[in-house]
N, C-alpha and C positions, 0 to 999 in steps of 0.2 A: 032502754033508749030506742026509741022509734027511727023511723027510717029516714025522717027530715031533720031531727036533731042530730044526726049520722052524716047526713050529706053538710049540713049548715058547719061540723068541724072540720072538715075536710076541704073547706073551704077556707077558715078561716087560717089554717094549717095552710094551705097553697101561697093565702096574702102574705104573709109573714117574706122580712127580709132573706134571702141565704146569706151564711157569714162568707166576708172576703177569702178569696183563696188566697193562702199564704205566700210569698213571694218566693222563689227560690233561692237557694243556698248558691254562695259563687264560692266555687273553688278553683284553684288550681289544675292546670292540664295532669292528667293522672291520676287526680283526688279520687277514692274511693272510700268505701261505710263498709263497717260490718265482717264478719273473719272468713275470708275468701282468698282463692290464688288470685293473682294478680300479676298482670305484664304491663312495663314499662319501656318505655324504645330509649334507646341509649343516646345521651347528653342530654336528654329533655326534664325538665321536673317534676316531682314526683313530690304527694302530700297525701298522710296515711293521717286519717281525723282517730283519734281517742276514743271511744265511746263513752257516756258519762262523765266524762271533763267538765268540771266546773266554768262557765262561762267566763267567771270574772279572778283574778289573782286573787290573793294566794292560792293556787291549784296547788291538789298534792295527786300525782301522778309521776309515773316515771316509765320510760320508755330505755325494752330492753332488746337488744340484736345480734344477731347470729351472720355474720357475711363473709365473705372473702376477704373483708378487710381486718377481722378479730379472729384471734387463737379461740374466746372464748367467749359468753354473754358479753357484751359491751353494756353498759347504762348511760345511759344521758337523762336528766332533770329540765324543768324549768329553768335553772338559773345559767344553763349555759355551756360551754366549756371550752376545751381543744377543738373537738368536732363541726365547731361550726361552720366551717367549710366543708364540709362532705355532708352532715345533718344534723338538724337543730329544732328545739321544738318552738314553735310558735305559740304567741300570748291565749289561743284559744285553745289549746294542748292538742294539737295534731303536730305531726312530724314532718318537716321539710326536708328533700334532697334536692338541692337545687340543680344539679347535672349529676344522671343514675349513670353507671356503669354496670361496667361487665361484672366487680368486684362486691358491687352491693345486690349481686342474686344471695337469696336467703332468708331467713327470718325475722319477723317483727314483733316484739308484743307490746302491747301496752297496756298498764293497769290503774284506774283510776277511783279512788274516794272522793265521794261528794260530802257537803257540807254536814249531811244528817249521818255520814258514815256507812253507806251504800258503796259497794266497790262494784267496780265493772272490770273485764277485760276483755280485749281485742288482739286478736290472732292475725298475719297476714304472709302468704309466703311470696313472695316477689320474685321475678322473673322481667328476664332484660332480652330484647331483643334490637337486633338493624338488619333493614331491608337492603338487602342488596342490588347494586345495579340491573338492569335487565340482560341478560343471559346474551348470549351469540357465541354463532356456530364460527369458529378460525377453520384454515388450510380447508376448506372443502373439497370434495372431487366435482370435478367437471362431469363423469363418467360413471358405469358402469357396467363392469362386464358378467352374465349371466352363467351362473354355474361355479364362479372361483369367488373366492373370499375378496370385498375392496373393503377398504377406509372410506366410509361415509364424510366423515369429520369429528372435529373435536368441540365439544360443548364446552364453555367455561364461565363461573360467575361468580365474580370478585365484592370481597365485602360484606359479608353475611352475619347471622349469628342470631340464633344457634347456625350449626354445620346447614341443616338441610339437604337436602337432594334432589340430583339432577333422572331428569326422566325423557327416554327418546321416543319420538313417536312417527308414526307412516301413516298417510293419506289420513290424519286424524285420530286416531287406533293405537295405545300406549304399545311398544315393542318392550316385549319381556325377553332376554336373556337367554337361549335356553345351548351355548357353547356350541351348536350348530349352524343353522340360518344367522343366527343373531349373538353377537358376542361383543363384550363394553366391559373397556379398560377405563378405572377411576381412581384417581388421583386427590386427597383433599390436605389444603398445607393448611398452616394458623399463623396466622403473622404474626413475631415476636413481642410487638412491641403495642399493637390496637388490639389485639386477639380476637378479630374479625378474621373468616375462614376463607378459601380461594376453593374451589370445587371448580375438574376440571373430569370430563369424563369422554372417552372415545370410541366411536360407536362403530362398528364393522356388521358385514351384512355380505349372503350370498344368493344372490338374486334368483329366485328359480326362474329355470329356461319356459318362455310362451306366458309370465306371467306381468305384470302392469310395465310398458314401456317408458311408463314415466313420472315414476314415485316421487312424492313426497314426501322430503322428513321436518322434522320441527323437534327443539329441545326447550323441555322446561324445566323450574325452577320453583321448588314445593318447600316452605318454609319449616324448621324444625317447630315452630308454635303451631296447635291449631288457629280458626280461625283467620288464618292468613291466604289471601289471595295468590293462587300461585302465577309466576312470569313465565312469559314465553318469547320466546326468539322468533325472529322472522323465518318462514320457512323456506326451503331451498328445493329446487324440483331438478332431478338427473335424470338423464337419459342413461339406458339401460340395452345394450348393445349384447344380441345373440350369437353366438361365435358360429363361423360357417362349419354345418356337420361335414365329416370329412365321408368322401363318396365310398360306399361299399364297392371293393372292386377283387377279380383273382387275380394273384400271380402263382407265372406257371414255371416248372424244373421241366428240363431244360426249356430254357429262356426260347421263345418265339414260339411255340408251341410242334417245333417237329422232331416226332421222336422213332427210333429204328422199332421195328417191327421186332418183340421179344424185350424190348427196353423197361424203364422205370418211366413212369411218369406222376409227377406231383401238381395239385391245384388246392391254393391256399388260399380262402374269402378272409380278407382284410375287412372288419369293420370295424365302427366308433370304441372305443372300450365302456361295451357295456357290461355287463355279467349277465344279466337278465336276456338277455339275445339267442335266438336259434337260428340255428345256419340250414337250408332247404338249398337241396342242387334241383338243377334243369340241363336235359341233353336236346338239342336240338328244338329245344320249346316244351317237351315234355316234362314234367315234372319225375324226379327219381326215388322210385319208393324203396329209401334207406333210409335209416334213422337219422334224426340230425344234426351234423357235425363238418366245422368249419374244415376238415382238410380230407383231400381224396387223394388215395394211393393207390396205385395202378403198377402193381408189380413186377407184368409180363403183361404191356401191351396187346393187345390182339386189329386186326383188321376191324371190328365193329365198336371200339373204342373212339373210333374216330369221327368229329362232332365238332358240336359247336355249345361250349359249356355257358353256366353263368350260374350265381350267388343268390339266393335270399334272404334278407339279416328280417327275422320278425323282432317284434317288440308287446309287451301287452298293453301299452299306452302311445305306441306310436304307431304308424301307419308301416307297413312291409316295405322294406329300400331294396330294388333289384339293380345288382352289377350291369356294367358291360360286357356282353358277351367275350367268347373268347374260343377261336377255332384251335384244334387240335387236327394236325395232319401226323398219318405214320404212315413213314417211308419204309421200302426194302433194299438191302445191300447186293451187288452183283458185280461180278469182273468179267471185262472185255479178255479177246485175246491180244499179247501183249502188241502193242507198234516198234518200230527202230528202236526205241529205247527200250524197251522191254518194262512200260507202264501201263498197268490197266486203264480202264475208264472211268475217270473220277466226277462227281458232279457236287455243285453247291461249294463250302471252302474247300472243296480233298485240291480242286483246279488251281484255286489261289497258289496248296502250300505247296502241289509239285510247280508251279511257274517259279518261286522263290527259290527251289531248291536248284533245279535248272540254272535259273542266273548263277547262284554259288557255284555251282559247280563249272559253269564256261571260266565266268572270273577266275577259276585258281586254275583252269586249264590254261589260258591265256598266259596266265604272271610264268606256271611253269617254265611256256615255250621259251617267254621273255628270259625269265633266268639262263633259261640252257643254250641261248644265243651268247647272251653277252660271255659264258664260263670259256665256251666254244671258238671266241673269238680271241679271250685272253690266253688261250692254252696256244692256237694256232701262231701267235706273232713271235715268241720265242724261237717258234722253228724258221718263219722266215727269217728271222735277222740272223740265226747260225747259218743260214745260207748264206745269205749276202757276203759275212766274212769268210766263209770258203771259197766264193769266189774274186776275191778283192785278194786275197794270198795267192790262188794261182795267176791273177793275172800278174801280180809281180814276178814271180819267178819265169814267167815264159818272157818278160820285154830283157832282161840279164843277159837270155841265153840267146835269143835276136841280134843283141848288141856285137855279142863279141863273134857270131858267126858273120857277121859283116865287116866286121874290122878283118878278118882271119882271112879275106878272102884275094884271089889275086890283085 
């Protein structure tokens, strides 16, 4: 064949009609071909085609299943039966369920003979699912405090199935678990009676110190089927509140820092509870080259002990915190020669406590006097009144003897 007898069929091949394209098949919501897994969303209909099914009656086929709803193979026929409310087969021998459940997850088969005696069979394993409402976060915090454990909130999402799972996330970025930083309590119930699931899950978190002041979280909701789009809750954004570090500071034994010349003296650098911390002393601005550690003892005072101390707390991730100073005076002890009282010279409280003792001691001098008046005056009154009647008896006997020396008389 030459090259124009070549081109001339190739043409006449182009003219030629194309056959119509065949119209397509209408099935039912669910409908599917051929022996595959399959999901069905729950109440909706569901039509499982036969393969090789005789178009026209008398079909011989029969259709066998395995569910929640049979102990054991179930059969259904063409001609019908108890089943027809839950599933039945249709005049073209596919399988109708006209509302799936929960109860018809499981097995299908169907086997069918054609007219010439050709058999086919068809496998299906069927799967139910319902989408659940869209997720939201209850009780959220308002807050957050950095460094201690808070309750974020609690994710919950009602009506599902399969179970599914709930998942937390920050500034976008799924939060994994790991019973430190991040820790999520989950809860999943099944409702008695629709056997749709409730998943509820509670998400805790502890905020590291100088890290985002103002997180975001979000909870989603990842269906037990592949292929499913997973739900998300509106997300919720906290403030995140640094607690005030507590100030490095000394305290000192004895309190105000003045101590006797030969004494004990203590200074103790109070910082944050770190573990990680060194403690560096400073006298007078210099630095004191002793090893580092938060408490200084001073066993027997001396004259060049006396200073003006202070604290270094280091960190290897934070910056050096230096105390407030803190002076140390040492005093010496000495006695006057004594005064009228025979009390030395006292200074600072020694003045207060002989002024106290002083008063005590007038006040009971005073009560004494008191008492030995009044004892002094009760002793003395008995003696005057025996006077009195000593004299009140002689004066009787002398007016007697008056009397009758003037009667007696010329």
């Amino acid at each position: 064949m030459n090259s124009y007898s070549l081109t001339h069929l190739v043409l006449v091949l182009l003219a030629l009609p194309f056959p119509p394209t065949p119209p397509p098949l209408y099935c039912l919501p669910g409908a599917v071909g051929g022996d595959r897994n399959i999901t069905a969303r729950i109440g909706k209909p569901l039509v499982l085609n036969c393969r090789g099914a005789p178009k026209k009656p008398p079909q011989q086929l029969e259709w066998k299943l395995n569910t929640g709803r049979t102990e054991a193979w179930k059969v259904l026929s063409p001609q019908g039966g108890s089943w027809d409310s839950v599933a039945r087969v249709l005049p073209n021998g596919s399988l109708l369920l006209p509302a799936v459940g929960i109860q018809d997850e499981g097995t299908f088969r169907c086997r069918a003979t054609s007219r010439k005696g050709k058999e086919t069979r068809s496998a299906y394993q069927v799967r139910v699912y319902q989408t659940p409402g869209k997720p939201e976060i209850i009780n959220p915090a308002s807050e957050l405090m950095a460094g201690v454990p808070n309750k974020v909130g609690t994710c919950v999402s009602e009506g599902g199935y399969p179970a599914g799972t709930l998942n937390w996330h920050s500034d976008g970025k799924p939060l994994i678990p790991d019973g430190k930083g991040v820790s999520v309590e989950e809860e999943t119930r099944r409702h008695p009676k629709t056997g749709l699931f409730t998943l509820q899950s509670e998400l805790t978190v502890i905020p590291a110190q100088g890290g985002a002041p103002h997180p975001t979280f979000s909870c989603s909701f990842s269906p037990g089927l592949p292929r499913r789009r997973a739900l998300h809750t509106a997300p919720i954004q906290l403030t995140v509140w640094e607690p005030v570090p507590r100030e490095v500071q000394v305290m000192v034994q004895p309190e105000g820092g003045k101590v006797v010349l030969g004494g004990t003296l203590t200074l103790t650098c109070e910082t944050p509870a770190q573990s990680s911390l060194q403690i560096h002393w400073i006298k007078d601005g210099i630095p004191l080259h002793i090893p580092p550690t938060p408490v200084l003892l001073f066993h027997k005072v001396k004259l060049e002990d006396q200073g003006t101390y202070s604290c270094v707390a280091t960190h290897p991730s934070h910056e050096p915190q230096e105390s407030p100073a803190v002076h140390v005076i040492i005093g010496e002890t000495s006695l006057q020669t004594p005064g009228i009282l025979g009390l030395g010279s006292l200074e600072g409280q020694g003045l207060g406590t002989v002024a106290l003792a002083l008063g005590i001691l007038g006040g009971l001098g005073i009560a004494a006097l008191l008492i030995g008046a009044i004892m002094w005056r009760r002793q003395k009154a008995p003696e005057n009144q025996e006077e009195e009647e000593e004299r009140a008896e002689l004066n009787q006997s002398v007016e007697p003897e008056a009397a009758e020396s003037s009667a007696g008389g010329p």
